[in-house]
N, C-alpha and C positions, 0 to 999 in steps of 0.2 A: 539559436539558443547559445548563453554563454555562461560557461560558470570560472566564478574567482574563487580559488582557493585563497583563505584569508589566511589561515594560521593551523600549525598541527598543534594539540595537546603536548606537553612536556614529556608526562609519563606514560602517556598510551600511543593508538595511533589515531583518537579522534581527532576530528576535522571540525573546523567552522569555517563556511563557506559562501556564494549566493550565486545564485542560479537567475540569469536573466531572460524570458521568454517573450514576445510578443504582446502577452498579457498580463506582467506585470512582475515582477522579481518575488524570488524563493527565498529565504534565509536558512541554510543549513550547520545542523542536522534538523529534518523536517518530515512531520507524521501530518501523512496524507488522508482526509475522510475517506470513506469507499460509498460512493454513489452510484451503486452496481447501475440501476436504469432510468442514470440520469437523477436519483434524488438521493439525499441521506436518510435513513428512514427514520422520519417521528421530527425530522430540524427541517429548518425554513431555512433559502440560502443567507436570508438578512440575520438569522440565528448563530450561522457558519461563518458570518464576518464580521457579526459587528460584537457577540458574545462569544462564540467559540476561537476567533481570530484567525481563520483556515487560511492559507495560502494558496493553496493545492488543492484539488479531489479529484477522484480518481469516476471514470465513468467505464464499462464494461464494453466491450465489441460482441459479445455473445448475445447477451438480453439486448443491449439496444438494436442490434441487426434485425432480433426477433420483436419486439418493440421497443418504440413506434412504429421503427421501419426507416429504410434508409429514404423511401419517398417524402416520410414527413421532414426528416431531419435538414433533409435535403432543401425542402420550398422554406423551411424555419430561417435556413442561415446559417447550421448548424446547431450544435448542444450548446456553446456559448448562448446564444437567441433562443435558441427553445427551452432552455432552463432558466435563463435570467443569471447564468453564474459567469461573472464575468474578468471571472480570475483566471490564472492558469489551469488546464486542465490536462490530466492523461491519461487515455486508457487502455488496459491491458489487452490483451491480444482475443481472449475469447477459449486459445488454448487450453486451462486450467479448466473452465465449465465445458468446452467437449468432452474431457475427460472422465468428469467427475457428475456432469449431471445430465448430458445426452446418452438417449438409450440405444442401443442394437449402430455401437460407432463402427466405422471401417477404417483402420490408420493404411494409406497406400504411400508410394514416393511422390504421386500428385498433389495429394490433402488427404482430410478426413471425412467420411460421408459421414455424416450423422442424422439423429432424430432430434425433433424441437421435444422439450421437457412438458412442453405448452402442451402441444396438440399432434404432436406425432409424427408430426411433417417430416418429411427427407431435404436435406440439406449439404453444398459441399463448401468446408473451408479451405482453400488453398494458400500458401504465403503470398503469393499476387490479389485475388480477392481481398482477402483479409487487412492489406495497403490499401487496397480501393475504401473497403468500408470504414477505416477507422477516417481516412482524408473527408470522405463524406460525414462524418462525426466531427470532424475537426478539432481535434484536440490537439493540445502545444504538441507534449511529448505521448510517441505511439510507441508500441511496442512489439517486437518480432514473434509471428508465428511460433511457436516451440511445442515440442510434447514434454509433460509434465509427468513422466514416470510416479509410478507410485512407491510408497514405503512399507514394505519393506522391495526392492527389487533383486533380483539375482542378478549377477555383473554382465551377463552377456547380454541382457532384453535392457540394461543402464546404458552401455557401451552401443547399443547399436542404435536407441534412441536418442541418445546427445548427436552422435553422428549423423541423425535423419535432420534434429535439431540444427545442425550446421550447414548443411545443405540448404534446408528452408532460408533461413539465415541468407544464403547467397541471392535468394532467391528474391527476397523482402527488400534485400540492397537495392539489385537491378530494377525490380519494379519502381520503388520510390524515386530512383532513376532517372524511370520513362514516364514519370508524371507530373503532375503539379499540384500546389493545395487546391484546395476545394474555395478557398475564401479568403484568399491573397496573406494568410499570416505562416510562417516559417511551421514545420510540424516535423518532430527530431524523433529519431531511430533510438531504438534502446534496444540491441540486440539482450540476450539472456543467458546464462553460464548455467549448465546442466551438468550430471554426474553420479545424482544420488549421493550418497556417502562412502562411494568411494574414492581417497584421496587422485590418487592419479587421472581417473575421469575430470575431477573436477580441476586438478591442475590443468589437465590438457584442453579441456572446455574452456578456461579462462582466458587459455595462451590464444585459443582458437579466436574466441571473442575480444582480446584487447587488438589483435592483428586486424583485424576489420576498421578499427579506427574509426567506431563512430564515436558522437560530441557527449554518451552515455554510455554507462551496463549496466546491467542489472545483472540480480542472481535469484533462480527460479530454484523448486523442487525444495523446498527447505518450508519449517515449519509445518510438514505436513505427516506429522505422527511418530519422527525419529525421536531421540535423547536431545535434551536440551543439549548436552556437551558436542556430540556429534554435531548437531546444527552449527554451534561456535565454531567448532574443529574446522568444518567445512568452509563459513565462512572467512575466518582466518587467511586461511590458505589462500582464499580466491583473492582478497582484498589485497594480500601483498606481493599476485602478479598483476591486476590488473590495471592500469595507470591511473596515479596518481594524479595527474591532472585535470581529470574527468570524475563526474559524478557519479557515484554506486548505490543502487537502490535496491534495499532487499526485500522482495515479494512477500507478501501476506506475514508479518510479522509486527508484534504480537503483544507479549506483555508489558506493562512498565520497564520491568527489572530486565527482559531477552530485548528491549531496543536501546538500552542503556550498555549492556555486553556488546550490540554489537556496534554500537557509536564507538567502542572505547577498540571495538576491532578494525574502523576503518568506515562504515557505512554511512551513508549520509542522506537517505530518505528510506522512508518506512510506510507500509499500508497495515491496515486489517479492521476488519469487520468485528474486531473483540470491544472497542468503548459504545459501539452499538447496539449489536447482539447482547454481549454481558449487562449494557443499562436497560436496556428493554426488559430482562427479568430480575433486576432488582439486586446486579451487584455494582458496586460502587468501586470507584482506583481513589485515593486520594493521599494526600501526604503522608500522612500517617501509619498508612495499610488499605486492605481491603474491609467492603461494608457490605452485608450481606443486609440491605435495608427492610425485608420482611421482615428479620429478626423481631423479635416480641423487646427485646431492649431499648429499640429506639423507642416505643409509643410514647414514651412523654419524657424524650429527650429533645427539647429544643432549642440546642444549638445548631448553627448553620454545619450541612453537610461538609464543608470543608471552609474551616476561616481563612487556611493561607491564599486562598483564592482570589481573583476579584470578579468570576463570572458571576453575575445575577444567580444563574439556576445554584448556585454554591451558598452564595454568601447571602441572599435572601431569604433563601426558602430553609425551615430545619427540619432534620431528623424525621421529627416525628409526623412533621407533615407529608412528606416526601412518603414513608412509609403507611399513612395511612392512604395518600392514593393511589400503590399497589396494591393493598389489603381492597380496596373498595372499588378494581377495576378498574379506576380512572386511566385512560387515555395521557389525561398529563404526566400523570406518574413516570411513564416512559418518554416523555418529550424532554423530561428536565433533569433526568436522568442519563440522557443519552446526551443532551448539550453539555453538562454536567464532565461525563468522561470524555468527552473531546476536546471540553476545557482542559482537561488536566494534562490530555497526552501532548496537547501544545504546550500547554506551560511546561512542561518536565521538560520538551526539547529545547526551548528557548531557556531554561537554564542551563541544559546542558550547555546549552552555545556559549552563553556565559562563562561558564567555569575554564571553557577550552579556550575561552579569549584571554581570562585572568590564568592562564596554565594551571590550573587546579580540580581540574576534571579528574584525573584517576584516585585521588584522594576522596575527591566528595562521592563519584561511584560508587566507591564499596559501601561507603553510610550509606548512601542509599539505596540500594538493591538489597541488601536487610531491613529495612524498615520498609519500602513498598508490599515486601512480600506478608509482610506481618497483618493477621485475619485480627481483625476488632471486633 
């Protein structure tokens, strides 16, 4: 993997940049779909590249370890050959679902024994294992075992869990090491900055992970139930130890206006499952603001869901269409919806990238992070 730093913002610290992998170049700043097991829910990959425009998506090590299975994945070729997505891929470590959705877990210095959410099974993740499964996954960029504290935590269970985090971390290095891909294409380390929201954790987490010197970082634990400002705050800080000549991806975030903050903080790739979950029940992102398209106002409003668009599911379909096939159930409703906001999260990045090339990023920002957040 390579990434060029093209140019910084004048007035902020956003970046425009490009990311080179085995599967094909990144343009950043860049919002990643989340295709937890292997799919997007409700879009087709041909949906994801040829209307949504995706570069990236992201596949899970949790679910897919738990399905398919690493035997299927394994005789497929990998997720590239068994999904048909034949772009870049990355997936996260599996860390954040031990946490949050296996039952009766066990965190020791070896791994974590868990239960499948599935069927009950006992299971153990270790940072060596967890190298193994993602290389049998085969994704470009993988990412480092970590524990994912939760919010609110107290400082000493924050403090000794970034610490277990950095350890693992050593641990993920050495293995990748002593192995090789699974399918002859390069697959890069993304270690992860932990700390909760306390500054010092997180400074010291940062410093921990820029000294590692892999070709990425990322930053975990964030987005997950603090203050928007503390999120920034946290970010901040980390983004202006961790080197600048390497790519920073912040985990599971989020809205229009929080990945537009933290462009203008420094970050240069972004996930989350909100333009798919949010379209699937009938809220809309778009220029303008948000669309709550059950609303009884759209029924016979038809104009196109967003004209500054050029995605079909936007600029084809209006209002009131769109709204009447939630109202009626419909299945599409949620397809063209969900293409719909993954149109947008692209296009919002790809102007940001714009603005940061014309140096007029921190200006156009503020216009717009007021006008996203604005409810239609």
């Amino acid at each position: 993997m390579n990434f060029e730093l093209i140019t910084t913002d004048s007035g902020s610290n956003a970046r425009a940049g490009k990311i080179t992998t085995a599967h094909g170049e990144i343009e950043t700043p860049i919002f990643m779909p989340v295709g937890t097991v292997g799919s997007v829910k409700a879009v087709t990959q041909e949906q994801l590249r040829d209307a949504v425009k995706a570069q990236i998506i992201l596949g899970n090590t949790y679910h897919l370890y738990l399905r398919p299975g690493l035997e299927v994945l394994s005789a497929a070729g990998g997720l590239h050959k068994f999904n048909g997505w034949h772009k870049p891929i990355l997936t996260d470590s599996g860390g954040y679902q031990v946490f949050s959705l296996a039952g009766n877990r066990k965190i020791k210095e070896e791994g974590v024994v868990f239960q499948s959410h599935i069927d009950g099974s006992k299971h153990l993740f270790t940072p060596e294992n967890v190298m193994d499964i993602q290389r049998t996954i085969g994704a470009d960029i993988i990412m480092a075992f970590d524990e994912c504290p939760p919010y609110p935590s107290e400082y000493r269970y924050a403090r000794k869990s970034m610490e277990l985090t950095h350890r693992w971390l050593n641990r993920c290095i050495q293995r990748l090491k002593d192995t090789q891909p699974a399918y002859g294409h390069e697959q890069t380390l993304f270690p992860i900055v932990q700390g909760s929201t306390y500054k010092d954790l997180r400074a010291a987490s940062a410093e921990f992970i820029a000294s590692r010197d892999c070709a990425g970082n990322a930053i975990g634990g964030l987005s997950v139930g603090e203050p928007e400002e503390d999120m920034y705050e946290m970010c901040g800080l980390v983004c202006d130890i961790l080197p600048k000549e390497k790519p920073r991806y912040l985990m599971g975030v989020g809205t229009p206006w929080n990945i537009l903050e933290n462009i203008a903080l420094g970050v240069d790739m972004f996930d989350c499952v909100m333009p798919t979950r949010n379209g699937r029940n009938g809220m809309l992102f778009t220029w303008n603001g948000v669309i709550n398209i059950r609303n009884k106002k759209w029924a016979s409003d038809f104009s196109p869901v967003d004209a500054s668009s050029e995605c079909f599911a936007t600029r084809d379909y209006s209002r009131a269409y769109l709204r009447h096939l939630f109202v009626a159930g419909e299945i599409l409703g949620m397809t063209l919806a969900s293409i719909h906001n993954l149109a947008f999260y692209l296009e919002l990045v790809q102007e940001a990238r714009k603005q940061i090339l014309a140096g007029t990023f921190a200006t156009w920002k503020t216009s717009m992070v007021k006008q996203l957040k604005t409810r239609l």
